[in-house]
LUMRO-289300 format. One record per atom (N, C-alpha, C): residue in one letter; x, y, z negated. Coordinates in steps of 0.2 Angstrom, whole numbers, padded with zeros to 4 digits, always signed. Layout:
<pts>
AXYZ...
</pts>
This chain:
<pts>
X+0160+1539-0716X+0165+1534-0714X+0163+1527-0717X+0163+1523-0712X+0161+1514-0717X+0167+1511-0713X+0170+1508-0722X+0177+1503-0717X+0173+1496-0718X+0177+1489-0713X+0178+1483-0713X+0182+1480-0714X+0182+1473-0716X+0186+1469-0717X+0182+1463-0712X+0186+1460-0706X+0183+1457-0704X+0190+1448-0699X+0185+1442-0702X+0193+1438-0696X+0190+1439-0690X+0193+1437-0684X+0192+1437-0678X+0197+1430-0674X+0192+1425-0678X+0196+1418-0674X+0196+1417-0667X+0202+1412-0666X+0203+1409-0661X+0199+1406-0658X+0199+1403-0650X+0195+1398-0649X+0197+1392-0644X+0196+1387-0644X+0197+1382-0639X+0191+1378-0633X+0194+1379-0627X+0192+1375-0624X+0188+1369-0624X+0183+1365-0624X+0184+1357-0625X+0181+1358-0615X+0179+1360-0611X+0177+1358-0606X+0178+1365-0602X+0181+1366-0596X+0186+1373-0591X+0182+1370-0586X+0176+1371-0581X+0174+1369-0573X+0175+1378-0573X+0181+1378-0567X+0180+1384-0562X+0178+1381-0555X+0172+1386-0555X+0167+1383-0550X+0167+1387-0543X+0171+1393-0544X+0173+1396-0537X+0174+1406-0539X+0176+1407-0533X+0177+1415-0534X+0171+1418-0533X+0169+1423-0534X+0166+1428-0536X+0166+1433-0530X+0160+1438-0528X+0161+1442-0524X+0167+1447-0526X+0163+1449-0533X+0168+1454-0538X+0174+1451-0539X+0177+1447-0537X+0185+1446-0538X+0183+1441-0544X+0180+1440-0549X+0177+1434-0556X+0180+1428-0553X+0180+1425-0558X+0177+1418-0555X+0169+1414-0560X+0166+1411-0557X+0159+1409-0561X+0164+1402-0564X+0161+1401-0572X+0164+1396-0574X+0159+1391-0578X+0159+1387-0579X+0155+1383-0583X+0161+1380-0591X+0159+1382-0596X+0164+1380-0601X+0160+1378-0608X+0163+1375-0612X+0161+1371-0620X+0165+1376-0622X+0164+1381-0628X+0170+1384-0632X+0168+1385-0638X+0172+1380-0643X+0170+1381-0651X+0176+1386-0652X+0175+1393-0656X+0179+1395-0662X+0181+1390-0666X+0190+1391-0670X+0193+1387-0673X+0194+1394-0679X+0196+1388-0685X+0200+1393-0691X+0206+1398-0690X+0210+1397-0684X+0217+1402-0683X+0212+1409-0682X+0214+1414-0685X+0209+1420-0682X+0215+1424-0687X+0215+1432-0682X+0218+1439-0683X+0214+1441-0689X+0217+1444-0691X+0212+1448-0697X+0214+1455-0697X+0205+1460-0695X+0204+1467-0697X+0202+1471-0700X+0205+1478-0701X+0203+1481-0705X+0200+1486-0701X+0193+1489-0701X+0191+1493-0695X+0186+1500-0698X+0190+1505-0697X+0186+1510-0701X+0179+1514-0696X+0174+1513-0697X+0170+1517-0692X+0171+1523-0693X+0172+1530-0688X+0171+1538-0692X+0167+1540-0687X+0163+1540-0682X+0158+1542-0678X+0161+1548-0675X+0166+1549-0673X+0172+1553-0670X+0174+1550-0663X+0178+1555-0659X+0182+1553-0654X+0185+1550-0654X+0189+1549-0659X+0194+1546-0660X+0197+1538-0662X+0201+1535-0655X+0201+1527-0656X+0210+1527-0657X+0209+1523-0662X+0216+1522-0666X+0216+1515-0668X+0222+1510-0665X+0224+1505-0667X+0232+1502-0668X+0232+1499-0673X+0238+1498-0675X+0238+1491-0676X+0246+1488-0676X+0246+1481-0675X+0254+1481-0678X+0256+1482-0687X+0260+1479-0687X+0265+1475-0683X+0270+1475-0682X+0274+1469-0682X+0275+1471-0674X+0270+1475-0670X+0269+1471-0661X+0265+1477-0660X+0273+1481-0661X+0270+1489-0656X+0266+1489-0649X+0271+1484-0646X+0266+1483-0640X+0260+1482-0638X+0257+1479-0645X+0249+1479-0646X+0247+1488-0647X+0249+1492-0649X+0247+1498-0650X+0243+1502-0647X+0238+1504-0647X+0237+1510-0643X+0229+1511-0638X+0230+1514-0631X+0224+1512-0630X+0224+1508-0624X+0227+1502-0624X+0230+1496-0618X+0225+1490-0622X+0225+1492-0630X+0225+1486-0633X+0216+1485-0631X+0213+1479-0631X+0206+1477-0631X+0201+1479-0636X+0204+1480-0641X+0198+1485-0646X+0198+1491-0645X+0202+1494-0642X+0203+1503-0641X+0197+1501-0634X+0196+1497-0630X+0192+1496-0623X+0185+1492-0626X+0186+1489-0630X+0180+1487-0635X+0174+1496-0638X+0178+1498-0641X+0177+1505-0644X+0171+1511-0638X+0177+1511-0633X+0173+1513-0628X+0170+1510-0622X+0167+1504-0624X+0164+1501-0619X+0157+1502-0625X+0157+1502-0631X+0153+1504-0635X+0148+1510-0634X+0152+1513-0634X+0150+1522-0631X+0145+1522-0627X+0148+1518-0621X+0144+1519-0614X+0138+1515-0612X+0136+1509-0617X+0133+1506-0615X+0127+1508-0621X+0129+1511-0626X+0124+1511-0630X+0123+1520-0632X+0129+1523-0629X+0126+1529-0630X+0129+1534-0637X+0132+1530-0642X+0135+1531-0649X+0141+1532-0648X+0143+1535-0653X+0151+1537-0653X+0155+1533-0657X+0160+1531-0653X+0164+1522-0655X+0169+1521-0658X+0171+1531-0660X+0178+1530-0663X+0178+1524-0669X+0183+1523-0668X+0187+1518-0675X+0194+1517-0676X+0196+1516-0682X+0202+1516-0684X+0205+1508-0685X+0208+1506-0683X+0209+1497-0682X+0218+1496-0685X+0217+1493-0689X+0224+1488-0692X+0220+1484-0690X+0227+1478-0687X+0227+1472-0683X+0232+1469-0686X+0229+1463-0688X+0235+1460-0693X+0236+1451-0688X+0242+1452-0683X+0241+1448-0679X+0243+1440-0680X+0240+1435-0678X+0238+1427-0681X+0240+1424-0675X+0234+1424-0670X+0233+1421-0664X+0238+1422-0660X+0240+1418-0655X+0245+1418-0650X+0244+1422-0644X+0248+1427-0644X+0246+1430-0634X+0247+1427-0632X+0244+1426-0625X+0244+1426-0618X+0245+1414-0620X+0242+1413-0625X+0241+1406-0627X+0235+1405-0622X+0230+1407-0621X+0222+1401-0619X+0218+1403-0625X+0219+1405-0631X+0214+1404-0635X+0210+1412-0638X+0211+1416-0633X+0206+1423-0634X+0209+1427-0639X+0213+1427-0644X+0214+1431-0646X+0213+1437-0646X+0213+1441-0639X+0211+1449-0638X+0205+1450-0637X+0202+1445-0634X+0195+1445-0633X+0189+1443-0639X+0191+1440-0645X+0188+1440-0651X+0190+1447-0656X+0196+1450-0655X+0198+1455-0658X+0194+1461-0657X+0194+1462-0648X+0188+1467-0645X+0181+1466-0649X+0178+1461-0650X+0171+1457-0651X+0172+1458-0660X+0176+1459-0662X+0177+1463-0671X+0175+1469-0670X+0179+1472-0667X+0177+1479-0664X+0170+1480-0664X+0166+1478-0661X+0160+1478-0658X+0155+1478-0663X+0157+1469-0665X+0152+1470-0672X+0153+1474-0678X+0158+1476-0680X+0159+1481-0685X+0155+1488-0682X+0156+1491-0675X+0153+1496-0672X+0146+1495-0674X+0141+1487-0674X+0135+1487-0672X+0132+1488-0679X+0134+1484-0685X+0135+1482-0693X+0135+1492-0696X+0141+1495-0693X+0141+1503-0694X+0133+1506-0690X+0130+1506-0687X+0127+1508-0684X+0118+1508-0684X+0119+1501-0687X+0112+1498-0688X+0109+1493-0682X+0113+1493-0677X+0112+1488-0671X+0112+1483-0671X+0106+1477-0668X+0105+1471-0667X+0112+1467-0666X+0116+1460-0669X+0118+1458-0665X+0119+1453-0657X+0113+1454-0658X+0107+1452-0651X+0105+1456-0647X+0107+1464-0648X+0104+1468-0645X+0108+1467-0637X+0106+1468-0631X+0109+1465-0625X+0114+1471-0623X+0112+1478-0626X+0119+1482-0624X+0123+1481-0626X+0123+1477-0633X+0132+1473-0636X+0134+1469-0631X+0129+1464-0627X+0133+1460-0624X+0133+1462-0619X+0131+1467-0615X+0134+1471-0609X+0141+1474-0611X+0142+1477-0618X+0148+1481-0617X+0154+1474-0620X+0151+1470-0622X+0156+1464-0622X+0159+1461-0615X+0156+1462-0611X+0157+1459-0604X+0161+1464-0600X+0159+1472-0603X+0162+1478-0598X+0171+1474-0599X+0171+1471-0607X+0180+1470-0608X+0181+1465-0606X+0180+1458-0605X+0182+1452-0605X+0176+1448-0604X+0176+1443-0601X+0173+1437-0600X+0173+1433-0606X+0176+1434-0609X+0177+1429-0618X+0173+1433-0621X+0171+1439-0623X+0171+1442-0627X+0164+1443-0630X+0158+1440-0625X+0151+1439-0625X+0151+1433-0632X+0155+1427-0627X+0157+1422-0632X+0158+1425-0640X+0163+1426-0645X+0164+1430-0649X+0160+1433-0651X+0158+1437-0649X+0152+1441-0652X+0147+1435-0653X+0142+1431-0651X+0139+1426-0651X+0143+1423-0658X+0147+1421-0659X+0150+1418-0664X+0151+1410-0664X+0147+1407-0663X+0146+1402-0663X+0148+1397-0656X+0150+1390-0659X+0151+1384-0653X+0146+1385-0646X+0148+1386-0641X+0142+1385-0636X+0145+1386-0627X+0138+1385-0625X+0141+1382-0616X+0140+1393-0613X+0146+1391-0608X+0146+1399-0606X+0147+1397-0598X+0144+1402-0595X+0141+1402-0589X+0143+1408-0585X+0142+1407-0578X+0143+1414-0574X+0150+1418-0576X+0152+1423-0577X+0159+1426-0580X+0161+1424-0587X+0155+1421-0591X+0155+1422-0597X+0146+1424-0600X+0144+1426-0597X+0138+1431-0600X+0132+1426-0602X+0133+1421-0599X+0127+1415-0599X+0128+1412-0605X+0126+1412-0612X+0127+1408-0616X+0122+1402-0619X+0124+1397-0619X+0116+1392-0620X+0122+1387-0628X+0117+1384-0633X+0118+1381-0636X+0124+1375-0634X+0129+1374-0638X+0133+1368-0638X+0128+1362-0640X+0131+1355-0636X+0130+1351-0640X+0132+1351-0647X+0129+1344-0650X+0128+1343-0655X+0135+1340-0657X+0139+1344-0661X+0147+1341-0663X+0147+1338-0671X+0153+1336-0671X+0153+1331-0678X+0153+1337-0682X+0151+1335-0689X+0150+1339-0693X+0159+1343-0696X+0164+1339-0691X+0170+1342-0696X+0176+1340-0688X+0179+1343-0685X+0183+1343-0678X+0189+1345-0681X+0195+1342-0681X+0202+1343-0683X+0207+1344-0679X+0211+1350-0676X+0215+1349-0671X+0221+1352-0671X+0226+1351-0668X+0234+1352-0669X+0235+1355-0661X+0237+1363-0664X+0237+1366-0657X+0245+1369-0657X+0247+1369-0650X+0253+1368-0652X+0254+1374-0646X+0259+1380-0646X+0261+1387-0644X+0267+1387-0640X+0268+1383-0635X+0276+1382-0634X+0279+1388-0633X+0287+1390-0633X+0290+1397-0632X+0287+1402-0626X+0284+1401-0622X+0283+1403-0618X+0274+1406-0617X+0273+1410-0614X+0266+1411-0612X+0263+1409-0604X+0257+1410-0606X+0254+1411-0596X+0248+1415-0595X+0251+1419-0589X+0245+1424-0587X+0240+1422-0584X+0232+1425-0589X+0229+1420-0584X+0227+1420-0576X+0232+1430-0574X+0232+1429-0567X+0234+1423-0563X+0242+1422-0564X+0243+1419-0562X+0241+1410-0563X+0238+1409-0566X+0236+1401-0567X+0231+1402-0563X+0226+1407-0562X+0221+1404-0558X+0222+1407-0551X+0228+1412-0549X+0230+1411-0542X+0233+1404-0540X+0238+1398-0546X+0239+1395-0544X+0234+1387-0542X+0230+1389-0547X+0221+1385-0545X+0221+1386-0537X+0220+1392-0536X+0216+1397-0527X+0221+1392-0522X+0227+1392-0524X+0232+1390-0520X+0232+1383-0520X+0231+1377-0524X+0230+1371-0524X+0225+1371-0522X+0220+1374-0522X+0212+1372-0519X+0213+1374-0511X+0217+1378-0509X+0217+1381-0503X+0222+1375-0499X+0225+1374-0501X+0230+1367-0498X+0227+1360-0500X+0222+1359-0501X+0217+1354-0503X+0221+1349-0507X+0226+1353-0512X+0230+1346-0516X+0225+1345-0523X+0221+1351-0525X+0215+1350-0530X+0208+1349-0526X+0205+1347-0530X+0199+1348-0526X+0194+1354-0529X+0188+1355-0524X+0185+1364-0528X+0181+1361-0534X+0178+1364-0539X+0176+1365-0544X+0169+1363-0542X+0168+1360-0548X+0159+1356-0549X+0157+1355-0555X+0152+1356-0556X+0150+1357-0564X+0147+1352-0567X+0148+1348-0571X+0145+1341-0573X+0141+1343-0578X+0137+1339-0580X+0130+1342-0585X+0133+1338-0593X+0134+1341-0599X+0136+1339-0607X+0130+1335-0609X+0133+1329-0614X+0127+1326-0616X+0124+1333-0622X+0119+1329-0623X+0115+1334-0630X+0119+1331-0636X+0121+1328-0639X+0125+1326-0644X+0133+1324-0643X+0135+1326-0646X+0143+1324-0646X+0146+1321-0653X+0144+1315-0655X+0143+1315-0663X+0149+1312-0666X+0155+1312-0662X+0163+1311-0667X+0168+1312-0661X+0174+1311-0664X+0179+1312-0660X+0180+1309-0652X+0176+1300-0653X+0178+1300-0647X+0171+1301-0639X+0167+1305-0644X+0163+1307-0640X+0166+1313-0636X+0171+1318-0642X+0170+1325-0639X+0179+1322-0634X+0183+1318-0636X+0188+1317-0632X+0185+1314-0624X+0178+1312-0625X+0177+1308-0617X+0173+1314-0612X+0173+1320-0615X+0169+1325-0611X+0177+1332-0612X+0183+1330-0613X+0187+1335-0611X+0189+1337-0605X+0188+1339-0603X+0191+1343-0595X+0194+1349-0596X+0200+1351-0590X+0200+1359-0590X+0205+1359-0582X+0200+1361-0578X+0203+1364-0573X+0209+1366-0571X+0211+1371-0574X+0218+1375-0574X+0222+1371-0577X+0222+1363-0579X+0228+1359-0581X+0233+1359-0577X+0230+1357-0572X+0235+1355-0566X+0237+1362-0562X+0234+1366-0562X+0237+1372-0559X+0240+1375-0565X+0241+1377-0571X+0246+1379-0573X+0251+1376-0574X+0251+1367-0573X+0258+1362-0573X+0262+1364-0568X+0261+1367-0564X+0261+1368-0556X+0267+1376-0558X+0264+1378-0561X+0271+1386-0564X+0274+1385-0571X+0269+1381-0574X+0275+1383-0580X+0277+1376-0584X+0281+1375-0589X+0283+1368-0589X+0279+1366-0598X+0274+1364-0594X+0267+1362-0600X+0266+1355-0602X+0269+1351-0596X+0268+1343-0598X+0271+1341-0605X+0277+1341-0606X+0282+1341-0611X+0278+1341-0618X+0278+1345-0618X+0274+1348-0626X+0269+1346-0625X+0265+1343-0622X+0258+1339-0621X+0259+1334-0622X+0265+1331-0621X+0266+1324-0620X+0268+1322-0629X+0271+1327-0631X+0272+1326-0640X+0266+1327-0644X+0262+1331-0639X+0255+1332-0643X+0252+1325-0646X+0251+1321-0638X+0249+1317-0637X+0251+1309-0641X+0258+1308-0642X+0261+1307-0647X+0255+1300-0652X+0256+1293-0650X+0251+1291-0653X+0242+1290-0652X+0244+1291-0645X+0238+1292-0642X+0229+1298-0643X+0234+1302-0645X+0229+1307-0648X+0227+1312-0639X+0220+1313-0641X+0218+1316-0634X+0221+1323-0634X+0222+1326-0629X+0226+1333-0628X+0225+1336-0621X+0222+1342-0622X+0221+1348-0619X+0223+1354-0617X+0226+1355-0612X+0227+1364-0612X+0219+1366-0614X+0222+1373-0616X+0215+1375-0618X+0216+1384-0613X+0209+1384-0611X+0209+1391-0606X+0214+1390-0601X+0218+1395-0600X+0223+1396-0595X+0232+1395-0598X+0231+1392-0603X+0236+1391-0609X+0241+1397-0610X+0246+1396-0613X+0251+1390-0615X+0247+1386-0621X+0243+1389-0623X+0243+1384-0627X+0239+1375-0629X+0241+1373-0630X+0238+1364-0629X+0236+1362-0635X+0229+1357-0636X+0229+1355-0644X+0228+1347-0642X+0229+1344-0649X+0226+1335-0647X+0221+1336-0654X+0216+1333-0654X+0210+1330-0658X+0211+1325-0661X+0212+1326-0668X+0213+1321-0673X+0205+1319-0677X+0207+1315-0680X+0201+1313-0683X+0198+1315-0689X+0203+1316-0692X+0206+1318-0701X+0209+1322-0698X+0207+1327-0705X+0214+1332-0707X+0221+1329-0708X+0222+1325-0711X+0227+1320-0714X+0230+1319-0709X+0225+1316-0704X+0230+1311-0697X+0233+1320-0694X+0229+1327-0693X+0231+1331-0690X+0239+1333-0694X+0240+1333-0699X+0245+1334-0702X+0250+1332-0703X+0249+1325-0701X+0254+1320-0700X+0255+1320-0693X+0252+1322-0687X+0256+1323-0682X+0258+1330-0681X+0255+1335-0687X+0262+1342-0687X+0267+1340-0687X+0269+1335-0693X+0273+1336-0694X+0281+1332-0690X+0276+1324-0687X+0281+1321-0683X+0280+1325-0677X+0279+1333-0674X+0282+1335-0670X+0284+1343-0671X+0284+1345-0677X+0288+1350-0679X+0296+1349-0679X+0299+1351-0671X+0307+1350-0671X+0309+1355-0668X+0304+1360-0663X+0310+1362-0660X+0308+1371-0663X+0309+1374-0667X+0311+1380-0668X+0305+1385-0665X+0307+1384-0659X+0305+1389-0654X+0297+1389-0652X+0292+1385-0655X+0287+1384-0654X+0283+1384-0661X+0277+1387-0660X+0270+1389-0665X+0266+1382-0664X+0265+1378-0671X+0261+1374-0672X+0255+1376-0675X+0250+1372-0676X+0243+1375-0682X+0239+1369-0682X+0240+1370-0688X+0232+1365-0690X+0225+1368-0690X+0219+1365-0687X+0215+1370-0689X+0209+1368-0689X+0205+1368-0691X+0196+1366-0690X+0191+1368-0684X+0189+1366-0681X+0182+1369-0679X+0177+1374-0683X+0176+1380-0680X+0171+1384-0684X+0162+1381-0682X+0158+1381-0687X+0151+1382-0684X+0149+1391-0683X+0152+1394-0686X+0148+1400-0686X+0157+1405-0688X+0157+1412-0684X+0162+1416-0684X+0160+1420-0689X+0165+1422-0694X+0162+1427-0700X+0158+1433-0700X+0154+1437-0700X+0154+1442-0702X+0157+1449-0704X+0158+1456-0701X+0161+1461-0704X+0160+1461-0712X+0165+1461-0716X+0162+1462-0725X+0163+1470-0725X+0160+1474-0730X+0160+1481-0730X+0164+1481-0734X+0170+1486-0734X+0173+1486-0741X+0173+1492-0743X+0178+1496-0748X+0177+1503-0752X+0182+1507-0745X+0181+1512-0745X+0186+1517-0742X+0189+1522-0745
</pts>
């Protein structure tokens, strides 16, 4: 048996172009996506066994084999041939059903712990085929780093060049959004011509401070998720000062781009009022951690 200690951060949108359906029911997307510092933290035992077990503290409903790493595990098996049992503590951080991947960086922990146990490339393409069997995010993650994703996810090319330090205030309102439902209501606004369909704009090669990465913000699903759930509001506190603000992926969750940590901490704090709501300070990652070994 080899155990893990491993995070498995969050991520943010900076650019969402949904470019159209899919034969396969997908949709092809074009998308920027940096990892940030909020990340889940795992403890993941490999035993080379049948056996997939996952536990989530706190969020039985996380439990079992519904959960992404238990479907990580065995998407491992199948694509590579090796036995995927693993034992998984989940120590939950990231927000469900927020936009910022949480299950699908937790899968992509799974993976690399599986690969790190085993002797496999992180480059090896069966990883990233069994990455894709789970999620369209989880190519991404596994990859680790800031970058452009293509097709369901599997196309991954270099990000521009970002400042060397991105500081953002993502804000978790009470409520979640599925991202069936957000991009049914995309299909439905594009089908009634009140959006128009998706087109892919080309990112500069440099993005070199904040108001560079604020003038290439987009995300699709804005307006189709203001359309079901009630997202302007909490946007509009984000925004507070003129800070730029984004839903991120299929939300709920939305962040604004500060300059400074300082300036992000100062707008925590003038919009920490209502209870009911997860705020975070938190950085841009350049690169996602590493599995650490630890004793068993």
């Amino acid at each position: 048996m080899r155990a893990y200690e491993i995070l498995a951060p969050a991520k943010v949108n900076l650019t969402l172009r949904v470019l159209g359906r899919r034969p396969d029911g997908y949709h092809d997307l074009s998308t920027l996506m940096i990892p940030i510092s909020l990340a889940d933290r795992l403890e993941i035992r490999v035993h080379g066994g049948p056996r997939v077990t996952v536990r989530t503290p706190g969020h039985p409903e996380l439990d079992g084999d519904g959960n992404l790493c238990a479907r990580a595990a065995a998407a491992f098996e199948a694509e590579l041939g090796i036995p995927g049992g693993v034992d998984v503590r989940l120590e939950k951080r990231v927000p469900v059903a927020g936009g910022l991947g949480g299950g699908s960086s937790d899968a992509a922990a799974v993976l690399k712990c599986l690969a790190a146990a085993n002797g496999v490339s992180p480059d090896d393409p069966r990883l990233i085929a069994a990455a894709l069997r789970v999620g369209s995010d989880v190519p991404f993650f596994v990859h680790g780093r800031p970058a452009v994703a293509r097709g369901r996810g599997e196309r991954l090319s270099p990000a521009p060049t970002l400042p060397d330090e991105l500081h953002l205030v993502v804000l978790r309102p009470a409520f979640g959004v599925s991202a069936g439902d957000a991009y049914r209501s995309l299909a439905a606004l594009r089908d009634a011509k009140i959006l128009p369909p998706g087109v892919d704009a080309p990112l500069p090669a440099e993005l070199p401070d904040v108001a560079a990465v604020a003038g290439v913000l987009h995300n699709d699903l804005e307006a189709a998720v203001a359309a079901i759930a009630p997202i302007r509001e909490p946007m509009d506190r984000l925004a507070a000062g003129g800070h730029p603000v984004l839903l991120s992926g299929s939300g709920s969750c939305a962040f604004a781009l500060c300059a400074s940590r300082e300036e992000a901490l100062a707008l925590e704090r003038s919009i920490r009022s209502a209870s009911d709501e997860t705020i975070h300070v938190v950085g841009a990652l350049r690169q996602a951690p590493d599995p650490r070994e630890i004793a068993v």
